[in-house]
MARVEXBA-952946 format. One record per residue (C-alpha): residue number from 1; residue in three letters; x, y, z. Coordinates in Angstrom, 3 decimals, decimal comma. Example, Ala and Ser with C-alpha at 12.3 -4.5 7.8 and 13.67 -1.06 7.14 Angstrom:
BEGIN
<r pos="1" code="Ala" u="12,300" v="-4,500" w="7,800"/>
<r pos="2" code="Ser" u="13,670" v="-1,060" w="7,140"/>
***
This chain:
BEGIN
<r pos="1" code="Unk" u="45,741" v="38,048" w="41,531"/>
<r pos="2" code="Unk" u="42,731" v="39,130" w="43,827"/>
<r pos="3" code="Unk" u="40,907" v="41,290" w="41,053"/>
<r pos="4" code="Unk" u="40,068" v="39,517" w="37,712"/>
<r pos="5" code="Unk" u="39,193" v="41,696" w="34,797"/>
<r pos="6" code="Unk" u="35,655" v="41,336" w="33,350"/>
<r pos="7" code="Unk" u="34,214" v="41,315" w="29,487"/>
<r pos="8" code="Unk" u="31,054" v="42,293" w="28,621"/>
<r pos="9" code="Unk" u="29,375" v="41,333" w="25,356"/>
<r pos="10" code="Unk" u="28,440" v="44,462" w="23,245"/>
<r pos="11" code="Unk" u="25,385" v="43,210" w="22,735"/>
<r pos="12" code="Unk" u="24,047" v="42,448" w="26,251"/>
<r pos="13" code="Unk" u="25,612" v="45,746" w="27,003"/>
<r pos="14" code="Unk" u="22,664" v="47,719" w="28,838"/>
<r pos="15" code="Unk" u="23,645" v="51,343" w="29,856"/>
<r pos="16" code="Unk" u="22,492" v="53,437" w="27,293"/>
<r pos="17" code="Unk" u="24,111" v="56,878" w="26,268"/>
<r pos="18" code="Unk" u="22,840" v="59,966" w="27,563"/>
<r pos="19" code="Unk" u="21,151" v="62,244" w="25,568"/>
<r pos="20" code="Unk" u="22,256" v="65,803" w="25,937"/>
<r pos="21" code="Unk" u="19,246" v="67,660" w="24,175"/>
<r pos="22" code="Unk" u="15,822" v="67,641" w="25,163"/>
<r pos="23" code="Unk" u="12,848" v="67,002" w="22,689"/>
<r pos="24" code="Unk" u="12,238" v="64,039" w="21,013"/>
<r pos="25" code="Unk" u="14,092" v="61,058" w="22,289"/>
<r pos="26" code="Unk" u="15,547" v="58,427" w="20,032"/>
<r pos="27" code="Unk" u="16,977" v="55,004" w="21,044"/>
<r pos="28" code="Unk" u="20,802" v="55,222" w="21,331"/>
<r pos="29" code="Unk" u="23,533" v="52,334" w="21,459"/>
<r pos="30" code="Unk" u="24,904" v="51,342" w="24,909"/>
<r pos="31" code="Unk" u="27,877" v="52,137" w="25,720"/>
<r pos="32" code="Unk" u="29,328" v="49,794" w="28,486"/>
<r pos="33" code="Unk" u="30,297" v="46,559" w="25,751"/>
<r pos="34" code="Unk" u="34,432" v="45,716" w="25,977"/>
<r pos="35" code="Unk" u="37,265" v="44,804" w="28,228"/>
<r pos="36" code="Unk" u="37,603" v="45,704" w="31,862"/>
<r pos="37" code="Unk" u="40,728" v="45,244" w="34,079"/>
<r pos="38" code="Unk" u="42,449" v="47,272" w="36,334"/>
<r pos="39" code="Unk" u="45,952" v="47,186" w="38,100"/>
<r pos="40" code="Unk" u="47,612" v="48,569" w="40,859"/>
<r pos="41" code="Unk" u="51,594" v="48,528" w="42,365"/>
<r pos="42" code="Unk" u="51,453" v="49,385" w="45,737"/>
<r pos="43" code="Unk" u="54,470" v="49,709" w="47,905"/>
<r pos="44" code="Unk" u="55,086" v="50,913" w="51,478"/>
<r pos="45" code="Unk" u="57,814" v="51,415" w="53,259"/>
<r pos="46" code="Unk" u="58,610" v="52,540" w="57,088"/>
<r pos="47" code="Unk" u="61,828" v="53,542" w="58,996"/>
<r pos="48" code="Unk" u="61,936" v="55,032" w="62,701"/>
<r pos="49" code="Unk" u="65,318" v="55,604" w="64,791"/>
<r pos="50" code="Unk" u="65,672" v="56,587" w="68,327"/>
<r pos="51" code="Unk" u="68,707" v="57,024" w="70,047"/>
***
């Protein structure tokens, strides 16, 4: 396997959500805690004829 998915603790998480309004800020919850994998099948294939 050459990529190994990752876990991150949603509690250490640190990227916090964006706010979309302006004004008075409040503290929001990050939003980057769970499971990350990903996973690719790749295939090639190649043919050449000359006569």
């Amino acid at each position: 396997m050459l990529l190994k998915g990752t876990s991150v603790d949603p509690a250490t998480a640190q990227v916090p959500r964006v706010n979309p309004v302006q004004g008075n800020p409040t503290k929001t919850e990050s939003i980057n805690g769970g499971e990350y994998s990903a996973r690719a099948i790749i295939l090639g294939v190649g043919a050449q004829y000359k006569f």
